[in-house]
Every structure is written in structure tokens, then in C-alpha cells.
C-alpha positions in Angstrom: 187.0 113.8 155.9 183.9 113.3 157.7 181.2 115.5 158.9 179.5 116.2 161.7 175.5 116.9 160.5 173.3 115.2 163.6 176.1 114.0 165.4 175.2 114.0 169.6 176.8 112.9 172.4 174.7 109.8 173.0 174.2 108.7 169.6 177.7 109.6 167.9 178.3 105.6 167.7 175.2 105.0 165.6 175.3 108.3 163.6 178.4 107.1 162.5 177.5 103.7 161.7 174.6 105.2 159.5 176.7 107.8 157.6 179.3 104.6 156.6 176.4 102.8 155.5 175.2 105.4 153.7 178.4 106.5 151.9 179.7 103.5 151.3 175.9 102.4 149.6 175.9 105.6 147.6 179.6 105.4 146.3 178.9 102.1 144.9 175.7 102.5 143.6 174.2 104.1 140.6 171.8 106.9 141.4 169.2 105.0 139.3 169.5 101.6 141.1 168.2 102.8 144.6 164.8 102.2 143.5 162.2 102.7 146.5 162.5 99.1 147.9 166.3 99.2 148.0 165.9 102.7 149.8 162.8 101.2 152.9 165.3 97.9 152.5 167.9 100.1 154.0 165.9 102.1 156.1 165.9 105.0 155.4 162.6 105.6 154.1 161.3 105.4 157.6 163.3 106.7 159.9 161.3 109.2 161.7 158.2 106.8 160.9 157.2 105.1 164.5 157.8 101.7 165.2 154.5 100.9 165.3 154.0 101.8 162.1 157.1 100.4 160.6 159.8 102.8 161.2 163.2 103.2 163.3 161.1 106.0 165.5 164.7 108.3 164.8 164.6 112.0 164.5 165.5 114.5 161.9 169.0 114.3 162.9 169.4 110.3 161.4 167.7 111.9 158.6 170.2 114.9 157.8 172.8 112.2 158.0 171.6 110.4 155.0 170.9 113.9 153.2 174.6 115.0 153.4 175.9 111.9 152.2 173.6 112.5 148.8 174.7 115.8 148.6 178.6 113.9 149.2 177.1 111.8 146.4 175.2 114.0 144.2 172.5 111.6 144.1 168.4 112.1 144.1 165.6 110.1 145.0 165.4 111.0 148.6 164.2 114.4 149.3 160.9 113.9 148.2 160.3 111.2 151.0 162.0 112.6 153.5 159.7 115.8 153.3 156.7 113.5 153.0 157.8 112.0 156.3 158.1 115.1 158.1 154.9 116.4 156.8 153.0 113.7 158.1 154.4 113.9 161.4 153.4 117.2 162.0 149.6 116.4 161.6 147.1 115.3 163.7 146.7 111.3 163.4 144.6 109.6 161.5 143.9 106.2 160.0 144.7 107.4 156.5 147.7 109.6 157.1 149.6 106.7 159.2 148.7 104.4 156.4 150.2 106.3 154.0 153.3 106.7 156.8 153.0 102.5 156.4 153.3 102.2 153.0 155.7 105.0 152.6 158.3 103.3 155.4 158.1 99.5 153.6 158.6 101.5 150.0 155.6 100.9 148.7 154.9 104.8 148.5 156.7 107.4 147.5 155.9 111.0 148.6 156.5 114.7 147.5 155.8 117.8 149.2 154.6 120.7 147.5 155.3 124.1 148.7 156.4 127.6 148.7 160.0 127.6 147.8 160.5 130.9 149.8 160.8 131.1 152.9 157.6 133.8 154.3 156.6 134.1 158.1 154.4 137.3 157.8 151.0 136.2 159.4 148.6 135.1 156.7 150.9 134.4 154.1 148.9 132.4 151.8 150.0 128.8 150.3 150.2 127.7 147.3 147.2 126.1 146.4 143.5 126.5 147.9 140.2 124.7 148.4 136.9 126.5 148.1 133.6 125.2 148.7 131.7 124.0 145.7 127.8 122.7 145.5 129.7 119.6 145.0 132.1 119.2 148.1 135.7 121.0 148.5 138.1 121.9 144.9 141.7 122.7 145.0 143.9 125.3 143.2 147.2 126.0 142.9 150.6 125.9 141.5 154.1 125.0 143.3 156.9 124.9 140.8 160.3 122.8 141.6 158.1 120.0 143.6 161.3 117.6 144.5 160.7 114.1 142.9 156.9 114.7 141.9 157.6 113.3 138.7 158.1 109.5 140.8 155.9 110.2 143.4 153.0 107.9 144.2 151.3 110.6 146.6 151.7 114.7 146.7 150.8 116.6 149.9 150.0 119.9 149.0 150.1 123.1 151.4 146.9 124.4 151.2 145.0 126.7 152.8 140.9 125.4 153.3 138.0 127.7 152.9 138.4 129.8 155.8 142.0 130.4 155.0 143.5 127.8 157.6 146.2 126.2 156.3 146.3 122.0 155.6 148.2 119.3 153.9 146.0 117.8 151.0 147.0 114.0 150.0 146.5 114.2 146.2 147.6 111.1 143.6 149.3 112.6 140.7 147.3 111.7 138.3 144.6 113.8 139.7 146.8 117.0 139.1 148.6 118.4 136.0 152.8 117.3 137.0 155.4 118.4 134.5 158.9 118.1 134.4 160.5 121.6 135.5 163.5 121.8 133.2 166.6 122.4 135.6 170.5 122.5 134.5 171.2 119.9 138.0 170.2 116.3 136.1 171.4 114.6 139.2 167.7 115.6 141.0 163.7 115.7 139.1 162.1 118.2 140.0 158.4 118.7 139.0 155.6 121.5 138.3 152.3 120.8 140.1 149.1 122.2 139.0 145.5 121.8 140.6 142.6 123.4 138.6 139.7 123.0 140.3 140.5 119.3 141.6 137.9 117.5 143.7 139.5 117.1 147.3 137.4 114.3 149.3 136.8 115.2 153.2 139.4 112.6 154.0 142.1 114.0 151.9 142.0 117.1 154.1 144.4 116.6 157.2 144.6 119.1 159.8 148.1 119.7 161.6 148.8 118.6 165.1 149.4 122.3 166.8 149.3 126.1 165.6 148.9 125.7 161.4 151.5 128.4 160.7 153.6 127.0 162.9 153.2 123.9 160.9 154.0 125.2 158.1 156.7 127.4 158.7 158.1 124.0 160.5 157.7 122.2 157.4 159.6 124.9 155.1 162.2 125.4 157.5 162.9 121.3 157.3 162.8 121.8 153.6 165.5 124.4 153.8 167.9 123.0 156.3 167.1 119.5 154.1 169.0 121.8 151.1 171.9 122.7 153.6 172.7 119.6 154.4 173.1 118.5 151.0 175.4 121.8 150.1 177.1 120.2 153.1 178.0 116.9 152.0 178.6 118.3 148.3 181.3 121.0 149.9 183.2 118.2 151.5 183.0 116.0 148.3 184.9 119.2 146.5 187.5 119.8 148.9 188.3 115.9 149.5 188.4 115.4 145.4 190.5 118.6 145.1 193.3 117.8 147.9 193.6 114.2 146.3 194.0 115.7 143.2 196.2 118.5 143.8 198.6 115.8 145.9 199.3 113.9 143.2 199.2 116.5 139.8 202.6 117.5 139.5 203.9 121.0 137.7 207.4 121.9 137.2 208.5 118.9 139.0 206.5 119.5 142.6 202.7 118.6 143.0 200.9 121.7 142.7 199.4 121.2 146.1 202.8 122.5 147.4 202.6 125.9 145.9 201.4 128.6 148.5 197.9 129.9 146.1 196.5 126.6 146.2 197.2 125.8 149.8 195.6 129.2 150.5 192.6 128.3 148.2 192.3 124.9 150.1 192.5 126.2 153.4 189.9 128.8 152.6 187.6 126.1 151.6 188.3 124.1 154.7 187.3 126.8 157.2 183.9 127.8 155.0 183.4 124.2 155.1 184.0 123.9 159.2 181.6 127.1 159.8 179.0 125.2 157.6 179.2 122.4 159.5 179.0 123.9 162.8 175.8 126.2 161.3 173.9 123.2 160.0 174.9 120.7 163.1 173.0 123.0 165.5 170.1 123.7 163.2 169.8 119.9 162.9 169.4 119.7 166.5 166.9 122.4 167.0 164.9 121.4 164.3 165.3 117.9 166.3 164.5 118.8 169.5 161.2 121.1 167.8 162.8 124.2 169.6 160.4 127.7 167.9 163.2 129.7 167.7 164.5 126.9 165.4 164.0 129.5 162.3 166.8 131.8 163.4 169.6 128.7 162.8 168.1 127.0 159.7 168.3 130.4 158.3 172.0 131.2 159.4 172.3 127.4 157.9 170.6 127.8 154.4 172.1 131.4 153.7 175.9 130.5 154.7 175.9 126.3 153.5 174.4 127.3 150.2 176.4 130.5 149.4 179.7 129.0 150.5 178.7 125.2 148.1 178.7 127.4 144.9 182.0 129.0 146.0 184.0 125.3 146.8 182.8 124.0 143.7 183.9 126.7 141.4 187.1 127.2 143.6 187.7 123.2 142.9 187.1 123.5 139.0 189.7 126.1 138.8 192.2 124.0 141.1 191.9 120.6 139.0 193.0 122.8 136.0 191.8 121.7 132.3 190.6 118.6 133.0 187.8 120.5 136.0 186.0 122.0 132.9 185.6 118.6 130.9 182.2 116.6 131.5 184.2 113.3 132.3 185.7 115.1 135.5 182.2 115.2 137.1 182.7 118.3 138.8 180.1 120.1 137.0 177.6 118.3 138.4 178.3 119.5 142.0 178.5 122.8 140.5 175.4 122.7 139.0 173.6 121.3 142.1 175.5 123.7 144.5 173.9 126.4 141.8 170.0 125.3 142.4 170.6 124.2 146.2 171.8 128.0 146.8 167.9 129.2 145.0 165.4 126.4 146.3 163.2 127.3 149.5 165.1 130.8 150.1 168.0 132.3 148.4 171.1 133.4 150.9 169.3 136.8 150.5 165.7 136.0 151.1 167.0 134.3 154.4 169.1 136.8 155.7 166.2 139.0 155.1 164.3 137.2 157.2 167.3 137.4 159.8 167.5 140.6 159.7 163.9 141.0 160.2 164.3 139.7 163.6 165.9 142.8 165.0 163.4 145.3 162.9 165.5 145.4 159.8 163.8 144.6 156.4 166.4 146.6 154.2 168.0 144.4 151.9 
């Protein structure tokens, strides 16, 4: 079963190509061997990195193709960069940023992003760290828990917001900050907990974004979002493609338990939460894309129905492999346990229906 995240009209040849690649890459590697070389070897490190500067000069949809397939996979490594990438292309240009979009598209830097993980468009929301003026130049402050791959990272951007409360990305290297694991039941992922206390950030650490800074911003945790759906995506279809096989071929009272009427229902039921999904996230994808504003509204509708309907498949596809679904050598608990965080990080299906709701002048709950 394949699916459909970034697929277009004119590109439907390549996006397929690049999914194939990419699943038949991840199902034969360990998570641990895509080291950073192996990942800019392949390409994917720099996909939405210029040409000029070492990349494919792709969009976010090529990049949503590679996230579902290491949701498919349950793998990590990725997310980190591909926030890092989008981050830097929403700022203005400048010789260090597009050095570090260099050096991040060959693999010889790896990024993480460091944000709110909830998703907040009321004007003036502040961000998670902060730089005030010293006698000495600019400090930063701050705390963002579940950082993805902060713990590998070679550089952390930080949302900030500079002295007169404008907000900026600043490029940090770890060992300036305080990073600690942040203990999490998924062990397919790292995720890390980034402090700044007071942190000297040089003039040329501080970059400015390209348009409206909110904008920015609310860009950049709406990417992180729909970056979550599209890995409840791929991890939905790897539960209903392991729990068909399976059911075909386990056999009760002399039939395969596939043929009994409950678990077709369950299956189908899976199926079409898994088809609205894909639908929901495909047309995100291409807003996001295609940088349309009202963009919010889908990745929203995306994150809240993806995320909420992963959790679902993968404890629907525990129960249908029977016994053998609750023992650690099936593997199945480690989609449920990454379906689990994937429904919390950067807006809970609550927080974003909220924010749907708030669209039409309802905040209730």
C-alpha cells in the first residue's frame, strides 16, 4: 500500500521514485547506520537547499515524502535537519546562514530547531528563549523541552525573540547551551532539553527572517506539526499493511482469522481513517508548499485527525495480531509508542482543533 503525502500531477513519477528509494533504504537499514553522510549521500539532507548551495532546490513536498516513510519505518535521525532546513529558508540571506545551509546539505552539519511545541497564533506570543542587552553585547535565555535530535546536533537554532520583542532564529553550538536527554517511552527518536542561561549571542548569530516574524514563525511551527503528521502517516500504513499480512495467514479454527466479519470490520475501519489521513496531510503538504497563509487551517485539520487516528491503528493492530502483538519481539510497540508522542508534540488533537475552532470565534474546548 502506498501513500500519497506530496504526490502532484507533474512530479508523481519522481515522488515515486524517491518514496522507493526511501523505503526500500530504510527497510534495509538499521536506524543507527544512516549516519549524516549516508543521509546528504542520498540526498536528502538537502532537498529544499538550492543548487547553488548544494541542494536538489525541491520543496517541502519531496521532504514529506521521506518523513512518511520514517514514520513507515519508525526510524529517527531526520527531523532535526529537516526543520533546520526549513528554518533557514525562511530567513533573510546571509553569508553565515547559507554556509551553514552548505555544510548542512553535504552532511557535514547537523541541525535542530528549538521551539514551542504548541501550536499559539495570539499576537505577541512570546518564544521560548530571549536576548537582552548586556554592557557586554546580546545574552540569551530560555528553555524548549523535546528539541528533536539536539542530542546529535552540530548547530541549534533557537526561536527567540531579541530585545524589542521581535522574534529571530539564534544559531547556537551545543556546547554553549545546557542539552539533556528528555527521557521519552518512543526509543526509536532523541529528543533533547535545551537550556540558555544568560548565553553570549554574537551579532552574527542573530538572523532576521525574510518577511513578517510571526508569520515566520507560525510558518515554522506549522512545518514542525504537519512534519509529525506525516510520520503518523507512514506509521498508520505500516500497522494496517503488518496486520492484513498477518491476519491472512494466522489461522483459527481451521480459517485465517482475516475471514471472520470483526476483524474485517476492524481492518476496514483502519483503511478509511487511514484514506482521510492521507487526503488531510496531502493537501497540507501542498499548501505548506506552495507558502499559501491560510496554510494553518489544513496543517491543523492534518495534525489533529493523522495523530489521533496513528494511536488508534496501532492499538487496533496489537489487539488483531493476538498474543504475540503484546510481546517486545513483535515490534508493534514501538509504533505504538511513537504514535503516543507524535499525537502530543507541537499541538495535541485538542490544542489544534482549538485553534480551528478559533477561526469561526469559538475558543470553548
Amino acid at each position: 500500500m502506498t501513500g500519497t503525502v506530496g504526490d502532484t500531477v507533474d512530479f508523481t513519477e519522481i515522488h515515486d521514485e524517491l518514496r522507493s528509494v526511501a523505503r526500500d533504504v530504510l527497510a534495509s537499514r538499521d536506524a543507527a547506520e544512516l549516519t549524516s553522510g549516508r543521509l546528504a549521500d542520498l540526498g536528502w539532507l538537502g532537498l529544499e537547499i538550492s543548487d547553488e548551495l548544494g541542494g536538489a532546490g525541491a520543496s517541502f513536498a519531496e521532504t514529506a515524502i521521506v518523513l512518511e516513510e520514517f514514520g513507515r519505518a519508525v526510524a529517527g535521525g531526520y527531523l532535526g535537519a529537516a526543520l533546520g532546513a526549513g528554518a533557514c529558508g525562511l530567513l533573510a540571506e546571509t553569508a553565515d546562514h547559507e554556509n551553514l545551509l552548505r555544510t548542512l546539505a553535504s552532511g557535514e552539519t547537523m541541525t535542530a530547531v528549538a521551539l514551542d511545541t504548541v501550536p499559539d497564533d495570539s499576537a505577541g506570543a512570546p518564544s521560548p528563549f530571549h536576548l537582552r542587552t548586556a554592557s557586554g553585547g546580546l545574552l540569551l535565555s530560555g528553555r524548549a523541552e523535546f528539541v528533536p535530535d539536539a542530542m546529535t546536533a552540530d548547530r541549534i537554532l533557537l526561536v527567540a525573540d531579541d530585545p524589542h520583542g521581535v522574534p529571530v532564529i539564534v544559531a547556537v553550538d551545543p556546547h554553549e547551551l545546557v542539552c539533556a536527554d528528555q527521557p521519552v517511552l518512543d526509543e526509536t527518536r532523541s529528543f533533547g532539553i535545551v537550556t540558555a542561561d544568560d548565553v553570549a549571542a554574537p551579532p552574527d548569530s542573530v538572523w532576521r527572517f525574510a518577511g513578517e516574524p510571526e508569520v515566520a514563525v507560525r510558518s515554522l511551527r506549522d512545518r514542525a506539526a504537519l512534519s509529525i503528521a506525516c510520520d503518523s502517516l507512514g506509521l498508520s500504513v505500516a500497522m494496517l499493511d503488518a496486520t492484513t499480512a498477518y491476519v491472512s495467514v494466522r489461522e483459527q479454527f481451521g480459517r485465517p482469522v482475516g475471514s471472520f466479519q470483526a476483524v474485517k470490520h476492524a481492518c476496514a475501519d483502519m483503511l478509511v481513517r487511514i484514506t482521510i489521513a492521507r487526503h488531510l496531510v496531502a493537501d497540507a503538504v501542498r499548501q505548506v508548499a506552495d507558502a499559501d497563509p491560510d496554510a494553518w487551517v489544513a496543517v491543523s485539520m492534518a495534525k489533529s485527525h493523522s495523530c489521533a487516528a496513528a494511536v488508534d491503528i496501532a492499538g487496533v493492530a496489537m489487539q488483531l495480531h493476538g498474543g504475540i502483538g503484546y510481546t517486545w519481539e513483535s515490534g508493534i510497540h514501538r509504533y505504538h509508542k511513537r504514535a503516543m508522542l507524535n499525537r502530543a508534540l507541537f499541538g495535541s488533537p485538542a490544542a489544534h482543533r482549538r485553534r480551528l475552532a478559533g477561526r469561526y470565534g469559538n475558543t470553548d474546548g
